[in-house]
LUMDODO-135275 format. One line per 5 residues: number of its first residue (from 0); for each residue x, y, z of C-alpha. Coordinates in Angstrom, 1 decimal, m for minus. Example, Ala and Ser with C-alpha at 12.3 -4.5 7.8 and 13.67 -1.06 7.14 Angstrom:
REM LUMDODO-135275
0 = 12.3 m4.5 7.8; 13.7 m1.1 7.1 .
END
This chain:
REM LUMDODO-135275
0 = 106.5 79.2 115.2; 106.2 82.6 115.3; 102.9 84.0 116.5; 100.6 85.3 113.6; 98.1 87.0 115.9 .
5 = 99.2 90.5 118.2; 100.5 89.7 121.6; 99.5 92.5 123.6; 96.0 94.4 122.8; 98.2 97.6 122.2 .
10 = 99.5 96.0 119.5; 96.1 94.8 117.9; 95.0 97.9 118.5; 97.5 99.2 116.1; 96.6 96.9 113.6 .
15 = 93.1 97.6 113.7; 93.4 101.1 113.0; 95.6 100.2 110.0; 92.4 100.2 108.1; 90.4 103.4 110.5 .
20 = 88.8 105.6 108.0; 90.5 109.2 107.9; 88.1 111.8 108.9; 87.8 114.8 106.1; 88.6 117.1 108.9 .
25 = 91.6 115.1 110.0; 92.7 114.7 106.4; 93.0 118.4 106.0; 95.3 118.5 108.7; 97.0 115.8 107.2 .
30 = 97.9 117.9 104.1; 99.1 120.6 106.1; 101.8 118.7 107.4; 102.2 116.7 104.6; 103.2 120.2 102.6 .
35 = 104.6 121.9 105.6; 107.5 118.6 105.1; 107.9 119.0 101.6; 108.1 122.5 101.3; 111.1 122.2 104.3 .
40 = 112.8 119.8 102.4; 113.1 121.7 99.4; 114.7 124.4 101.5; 116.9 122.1 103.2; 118.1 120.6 100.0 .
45 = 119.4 124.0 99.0; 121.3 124.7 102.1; 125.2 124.9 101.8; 126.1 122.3 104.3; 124.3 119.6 102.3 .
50 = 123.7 120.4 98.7; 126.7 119.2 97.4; 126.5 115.9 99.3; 122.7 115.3 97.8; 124.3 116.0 94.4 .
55 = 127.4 114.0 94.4; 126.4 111.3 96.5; 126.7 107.8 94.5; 123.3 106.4 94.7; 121.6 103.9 93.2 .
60 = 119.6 105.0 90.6; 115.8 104.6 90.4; 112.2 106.3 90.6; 112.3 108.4 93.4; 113.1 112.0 93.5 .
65 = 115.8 114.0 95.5; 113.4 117.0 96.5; 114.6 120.3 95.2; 117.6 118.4 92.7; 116.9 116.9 89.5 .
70 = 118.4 113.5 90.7; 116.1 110.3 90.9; 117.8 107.3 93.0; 116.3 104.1 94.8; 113.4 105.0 97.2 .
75 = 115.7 104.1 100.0; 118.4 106.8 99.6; 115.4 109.2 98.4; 114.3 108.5 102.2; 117.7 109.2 103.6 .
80 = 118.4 112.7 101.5; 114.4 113.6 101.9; 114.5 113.3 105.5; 118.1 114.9 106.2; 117.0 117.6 104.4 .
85 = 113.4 117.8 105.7; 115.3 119.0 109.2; 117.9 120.7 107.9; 116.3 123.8 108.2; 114.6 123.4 111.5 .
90 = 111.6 124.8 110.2; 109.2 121.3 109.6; 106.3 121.0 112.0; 106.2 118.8 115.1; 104.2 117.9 118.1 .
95 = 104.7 119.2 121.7; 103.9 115.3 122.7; 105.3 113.6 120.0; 108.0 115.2 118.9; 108.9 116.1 114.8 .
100 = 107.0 113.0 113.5; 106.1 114.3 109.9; 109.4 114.8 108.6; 110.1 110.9 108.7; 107.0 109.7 107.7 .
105 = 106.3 112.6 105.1; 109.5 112.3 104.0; 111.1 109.1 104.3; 108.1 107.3 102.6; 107.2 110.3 99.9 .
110 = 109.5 108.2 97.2; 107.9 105.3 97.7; 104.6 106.6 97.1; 105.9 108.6 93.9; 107.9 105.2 92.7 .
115 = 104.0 103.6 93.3; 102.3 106.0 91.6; 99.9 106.2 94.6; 97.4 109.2 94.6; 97.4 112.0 97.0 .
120 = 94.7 110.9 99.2; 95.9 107.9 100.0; 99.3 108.9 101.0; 98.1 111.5 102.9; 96.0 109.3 104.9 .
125 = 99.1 106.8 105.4; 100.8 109.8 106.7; 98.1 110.6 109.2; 97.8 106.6 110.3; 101.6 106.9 110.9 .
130 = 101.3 110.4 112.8; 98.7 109.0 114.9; 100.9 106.1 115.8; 104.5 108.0 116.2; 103.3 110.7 118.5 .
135 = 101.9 107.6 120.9; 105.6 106.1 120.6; 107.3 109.2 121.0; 105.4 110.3 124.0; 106.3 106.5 125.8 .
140 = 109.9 106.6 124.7; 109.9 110.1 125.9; 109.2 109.1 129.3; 112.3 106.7 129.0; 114.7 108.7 128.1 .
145 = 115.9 110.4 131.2; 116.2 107.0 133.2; 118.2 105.9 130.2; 120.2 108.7 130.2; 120.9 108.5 133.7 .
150 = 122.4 105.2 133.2; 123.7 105.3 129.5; 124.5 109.3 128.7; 124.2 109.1 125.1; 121.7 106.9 124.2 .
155 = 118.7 108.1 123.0; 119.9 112.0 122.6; 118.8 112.8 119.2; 114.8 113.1 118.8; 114.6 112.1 115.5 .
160 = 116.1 109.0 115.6; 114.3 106.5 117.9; 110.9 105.7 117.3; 111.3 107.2 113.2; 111.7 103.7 111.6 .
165 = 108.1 103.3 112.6; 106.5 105.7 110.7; 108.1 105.6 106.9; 107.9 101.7 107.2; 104.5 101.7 107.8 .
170 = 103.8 104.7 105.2; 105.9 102.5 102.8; 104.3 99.6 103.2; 100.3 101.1 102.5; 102.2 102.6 99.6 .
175 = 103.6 100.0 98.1; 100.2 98.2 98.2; 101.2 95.7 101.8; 98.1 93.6 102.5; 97.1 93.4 106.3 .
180 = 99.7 90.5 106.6; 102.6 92.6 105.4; 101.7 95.5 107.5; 101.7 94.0 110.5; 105.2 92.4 109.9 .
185 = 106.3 95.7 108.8; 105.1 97.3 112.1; 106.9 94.3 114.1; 110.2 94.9 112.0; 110.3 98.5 112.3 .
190 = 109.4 98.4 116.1; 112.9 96.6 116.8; 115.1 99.2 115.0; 116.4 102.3 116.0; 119.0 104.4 114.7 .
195 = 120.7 105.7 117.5; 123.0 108.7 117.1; 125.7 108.7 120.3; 125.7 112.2 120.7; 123.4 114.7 119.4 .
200 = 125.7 117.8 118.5; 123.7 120.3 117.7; 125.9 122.9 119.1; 129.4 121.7 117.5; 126.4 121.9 114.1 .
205 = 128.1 119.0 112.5; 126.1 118.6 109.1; 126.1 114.8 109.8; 123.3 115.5 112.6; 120.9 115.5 110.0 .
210 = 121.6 112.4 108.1; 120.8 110.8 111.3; 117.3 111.0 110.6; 117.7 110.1 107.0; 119.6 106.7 108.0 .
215 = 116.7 105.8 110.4; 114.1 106.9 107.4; 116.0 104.9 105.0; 116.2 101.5 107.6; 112.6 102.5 108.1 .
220 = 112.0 102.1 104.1; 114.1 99.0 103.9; 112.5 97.0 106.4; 109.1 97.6 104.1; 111.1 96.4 101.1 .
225 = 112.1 93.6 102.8; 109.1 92.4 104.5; 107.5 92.7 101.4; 109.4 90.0 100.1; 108.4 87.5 102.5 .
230 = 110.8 88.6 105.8; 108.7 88.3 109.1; 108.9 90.4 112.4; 109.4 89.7 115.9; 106.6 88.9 118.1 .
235 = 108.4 88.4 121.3; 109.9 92.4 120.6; 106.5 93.8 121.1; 106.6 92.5 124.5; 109.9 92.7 125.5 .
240 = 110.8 95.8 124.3; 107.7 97.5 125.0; 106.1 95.7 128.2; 108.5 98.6 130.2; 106.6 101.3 129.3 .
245 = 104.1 100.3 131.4; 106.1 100.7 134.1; 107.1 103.3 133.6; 104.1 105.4 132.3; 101.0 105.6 134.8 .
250 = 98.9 102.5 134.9; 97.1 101.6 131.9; 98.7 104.5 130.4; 100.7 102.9 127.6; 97.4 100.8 126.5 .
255 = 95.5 103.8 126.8; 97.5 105.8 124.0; 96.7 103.3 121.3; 93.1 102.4 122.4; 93.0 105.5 121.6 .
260 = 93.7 105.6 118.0; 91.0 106.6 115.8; 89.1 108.2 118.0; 91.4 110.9 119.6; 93.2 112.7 116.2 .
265 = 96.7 114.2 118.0; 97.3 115.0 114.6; 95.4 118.4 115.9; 97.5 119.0 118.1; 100.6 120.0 116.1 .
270 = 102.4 122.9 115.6; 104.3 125.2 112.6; 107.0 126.7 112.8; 107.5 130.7 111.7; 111.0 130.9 112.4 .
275 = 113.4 128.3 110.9; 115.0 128.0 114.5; 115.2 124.8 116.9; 111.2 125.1 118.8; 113.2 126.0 121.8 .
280 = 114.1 129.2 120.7; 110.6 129.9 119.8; 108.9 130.6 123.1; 111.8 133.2 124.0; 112.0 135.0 120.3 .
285 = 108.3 135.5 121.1; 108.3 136.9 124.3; 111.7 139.1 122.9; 108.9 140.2 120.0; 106.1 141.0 123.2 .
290 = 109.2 143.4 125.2; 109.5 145.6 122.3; 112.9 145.6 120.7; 112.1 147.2 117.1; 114.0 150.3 118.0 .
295 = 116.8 148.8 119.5; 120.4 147.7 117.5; 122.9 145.3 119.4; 124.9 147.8 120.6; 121.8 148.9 122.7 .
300 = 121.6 146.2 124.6; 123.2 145.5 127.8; 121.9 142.2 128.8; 119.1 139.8 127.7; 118.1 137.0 130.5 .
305 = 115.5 134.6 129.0; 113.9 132.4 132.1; 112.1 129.0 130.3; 112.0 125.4 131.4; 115.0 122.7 131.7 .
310 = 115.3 121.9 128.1; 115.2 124.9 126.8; 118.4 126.5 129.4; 120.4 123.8 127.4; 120.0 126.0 124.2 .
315 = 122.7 128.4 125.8; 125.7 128.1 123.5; 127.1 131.5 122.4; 129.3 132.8 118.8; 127.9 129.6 116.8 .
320 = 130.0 129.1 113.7; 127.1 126.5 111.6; 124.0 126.8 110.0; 122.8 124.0 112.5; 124.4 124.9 115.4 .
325 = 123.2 128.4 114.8; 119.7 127.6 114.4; 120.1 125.8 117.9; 121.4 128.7 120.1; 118.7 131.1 121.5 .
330 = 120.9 133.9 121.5; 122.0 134.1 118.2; 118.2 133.6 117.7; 117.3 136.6 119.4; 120.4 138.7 119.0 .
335 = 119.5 138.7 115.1; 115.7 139.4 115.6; 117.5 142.5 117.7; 119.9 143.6 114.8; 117.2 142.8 111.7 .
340 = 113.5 142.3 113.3; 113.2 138.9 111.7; 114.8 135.5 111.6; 115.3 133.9 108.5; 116.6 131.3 105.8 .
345 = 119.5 133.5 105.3; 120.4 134.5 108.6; 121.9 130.9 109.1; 124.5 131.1 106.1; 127.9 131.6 106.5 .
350 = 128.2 135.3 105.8; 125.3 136.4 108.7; 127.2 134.3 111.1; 130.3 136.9 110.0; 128.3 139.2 111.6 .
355 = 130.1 140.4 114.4; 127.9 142.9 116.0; 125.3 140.0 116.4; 127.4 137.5 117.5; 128.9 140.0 120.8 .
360 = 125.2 139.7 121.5; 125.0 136.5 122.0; 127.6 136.3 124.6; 125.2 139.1 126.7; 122.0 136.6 126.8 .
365 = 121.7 134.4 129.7; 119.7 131.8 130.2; 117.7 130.3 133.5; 116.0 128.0 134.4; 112.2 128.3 135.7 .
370 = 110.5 126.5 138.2; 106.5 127.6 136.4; 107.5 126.9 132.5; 109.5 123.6 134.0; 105.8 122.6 135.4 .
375 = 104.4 123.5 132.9; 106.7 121.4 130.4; 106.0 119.6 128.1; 102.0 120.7 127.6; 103.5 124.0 127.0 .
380 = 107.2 125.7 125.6; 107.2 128.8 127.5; 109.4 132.0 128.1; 109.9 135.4 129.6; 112.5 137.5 128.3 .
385 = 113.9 140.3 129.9; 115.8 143.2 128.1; 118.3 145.6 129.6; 119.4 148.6 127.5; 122.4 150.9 127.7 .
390 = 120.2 153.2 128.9; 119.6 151.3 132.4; 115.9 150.9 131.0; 114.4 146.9 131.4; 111.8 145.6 129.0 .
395 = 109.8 142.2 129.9; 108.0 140.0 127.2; 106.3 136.6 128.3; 104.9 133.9 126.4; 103.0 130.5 127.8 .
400 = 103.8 128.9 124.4; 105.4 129.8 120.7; 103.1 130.9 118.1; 102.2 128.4 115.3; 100.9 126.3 118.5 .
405 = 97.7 124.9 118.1; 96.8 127.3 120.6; 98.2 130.6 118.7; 98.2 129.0 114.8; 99.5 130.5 112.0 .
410 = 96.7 131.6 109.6; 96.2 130.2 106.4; 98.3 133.0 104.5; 100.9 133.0 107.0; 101.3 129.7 106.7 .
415 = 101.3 129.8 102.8; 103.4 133.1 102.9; 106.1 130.6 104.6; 105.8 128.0 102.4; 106.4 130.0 99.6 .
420 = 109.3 131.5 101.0; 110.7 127.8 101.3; 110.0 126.9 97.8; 111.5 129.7 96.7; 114.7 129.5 98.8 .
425 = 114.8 125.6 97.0; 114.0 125.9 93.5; 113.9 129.7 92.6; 111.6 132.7 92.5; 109.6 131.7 89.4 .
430 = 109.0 127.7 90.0; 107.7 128.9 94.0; 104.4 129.5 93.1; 103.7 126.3 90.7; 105.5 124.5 93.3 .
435 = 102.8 126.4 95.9; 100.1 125.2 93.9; 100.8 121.8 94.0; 101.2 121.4 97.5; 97.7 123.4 98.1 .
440 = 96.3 120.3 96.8; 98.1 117.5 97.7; 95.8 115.2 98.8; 93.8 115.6 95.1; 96.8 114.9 93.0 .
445 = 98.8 111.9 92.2; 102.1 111.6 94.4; 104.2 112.0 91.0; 102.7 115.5 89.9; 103.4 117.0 93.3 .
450 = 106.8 115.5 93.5; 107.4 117.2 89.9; 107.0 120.7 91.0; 109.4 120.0 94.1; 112.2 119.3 91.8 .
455 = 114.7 121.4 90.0; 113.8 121.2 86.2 .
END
């Protein structure tokens, strides 16, 4: 017989804030990520490497909206384009402890909410549950991956495919109306799956990397479906898949995260993006801003070092040739701040990565690795930047973390200046500022109407 009570008190924990009242304030911060998701996926749907494939794609057809298409399929495949397309852009918020939890839960379970007819409030606050929950997971598994790594090189590589069947299932399954039965057997489901990429190849820019995140959304949405009609979960998984942890974390550490739930909101601690860049290159483009470039072109530059911790050395690759792969390099992040004084949507296409006095520029930064922004890793993503001109003149720019940190956050109209910017990149100049509107008040209108101004009409 399979045990119908939790097996570990981490695990009732989890079940117990199933059903923790949301916090006004914590709601809020819920529908900033919720829009910050949405509004990336809109953008991501438009980009070249994938908006043929969301197009043409043979799905099954249903309920569920594409974002930023006019197509409606099965709330699984919505899960698996939403989500690919929510990172596409590398511009949807994350966490520095949790990693990029809303674009799975925001988007893997936002056509399953529209398919539901469920209002705003109440997806939001399934969002936030599933937030609360992911960052804990991500910040366990986090702590795992290097020993696995050490023993099994490619498992585990790509952060948005490990602990991201969690958080859409659960989403899902509030969604889709699961009593307290269901959700639990949705949580113990979902905790045994994981989509596991091999290799992460952010550099090579594959287009498939993103789908990777979809496919674990879209298992994440299945094994709601499913449990709803009557499958059950594994008990002895919550224990024997997650009993390590606690060897691995300090002691009491792993039961500590999720005592924690519902009364520490790490929701708070997220950040937004202003650059549509991997977060690596943030902390570096910052400090690059701080040394004072503006009157400098590529050919001015002799040398750029950029001195950050471990993780961010391994964005080094040089002459990137794809959107994704671009959006992963630090120096073509920094070498196109020098030539233009911004980084944007465009600046990824095909036609700025023709440009040839940026990518020479690339091949002049070097990166290093630093002993302080190691330390200080991964509490904060910092960077100093050092600039060498033609001229034998050096300019230094440091930066203890990226702005749009929760510690340096974007205001309000930044925040909504980028948004817009998405939209409009998705689904045109003239449908960006309904589309605005709608996410501005997603948590007071029904899941459908926001969905609606997110498509193409």
């Amino acid at each position: 017989m399979i045990p119908t009570t939790p097996v570990r008190d981490w695990e009732r924990a989890v079940y117990d804030f199933s059903t923790t009242s949301v916090p006004p304030e914590v709601r809020e911060a819920g529908s900033h990520v919720v829009a910050d998701v949405l509004a990336a996926a809109v953008a991501g749907a438009a980009a070249e490497q994938h908006a043929d494939v969301l197009r043409d794609a043979a799905f099954a057809g249903g309920n569920a909206s594409v974002l930023g298409t006019d197509r409606r399929v099965d709330p699984a495949s919505a899960a698996l384009c939403n989500t690919a397309a929510a990172i596409t852009q590398e511009i949807e918020e994350g966490h520095n402890r949790g990693g990029h939890v809303g674009a799975s839960v925001v988007a893997g379970a936002v056509g399953v909410a529209e398919a539901n007819d469920v209002d705003g409030a109440t997806f939001v606050d399934a969002c936030v549950r599933s937030y609360e929950l992911c960052t804990r997971l991500e910040y366990a598994i986090f702590a795992m991956k290097a020993r696995l790594n050490d023993a099994v090189p490619w498992l585990l590589r790509d952060p948005h495919s490990t602990w991201t069947t969690v958080g859409p299932a659960f989403t899902a399954a509030v969604c889709a109306g699961a009593d307290a039965d269901t959700l639990r057997e949705t949580f113990r489901v979902a905790a045994n799956l994981a989509v596991v990429s091999m290799h992460d190849p952010y550099a090579e820019g594959a287009p498939a990397r993103n789908f990777t995140a979809g496919f674990s959304a879209q298992a994440g949405v299945s094994a709601a479906t499913l449990t709803a009609a009557g499958l059950r979960g594994s008990a002895a998984a919550v224990s024997e898949v997650y009993d390590p942890f606690a060897d691995l974390l300090a002691e009491g550490e792993f039961d500590g995260l999720f005592e924690s739930l519902g009364t520490e909101w790490w929701i708070g601690e997220r950040y937004h993006k202003p650059y549509p860049s991997c977060r690596y290159t943030h902390a570096p483009l910052d400090a690059l801003r701080e040394a004072g470039v503006d009157d400098l072109t590529p050919d001015d530059v002799t040398r750029i070092d950029v001195h950050t911790y471990r993780n961010g050395v391994d964005m080094g690759h040089t002459r990137p040739e794809t959107l994704t792969a671009a959006k992963f390099s630090t120096p073509y992040a920094l070498a196109r701040w020098v030539a233009d004084g911004e980084v944007s949507l465009e600046h990824f296409e095909s036609e700025s990565l023709a440009d040839d006095a940026v990518q020479s520029l690339t091949e002049r930064v070097r990166l290093h690795e630093d002993d302080e922004f190691e330390r200080a890793f991964p509490g904060s993503w910092g960077a100093r930047v050092v600039v060498t001109t033609d001229a034998g003149e050096t300019r230094t720019g440091r930066r203890p973390h990226p702005r749009g940190d929760y510690r340096d956050p974007l205001s309000t109209a930044d925040l909504r200046e980028r948004n817009r910017a998405l939209l409009a990149y998705g689904l045109g100049d003239d449908a960006a500022d309904e589309a605005l509107d709608a996410l501005s008040s997603v948590a007071d209108a029904p899941v459908s109407e926001t969905v609606d101004a997110l498509r193409l009409h």
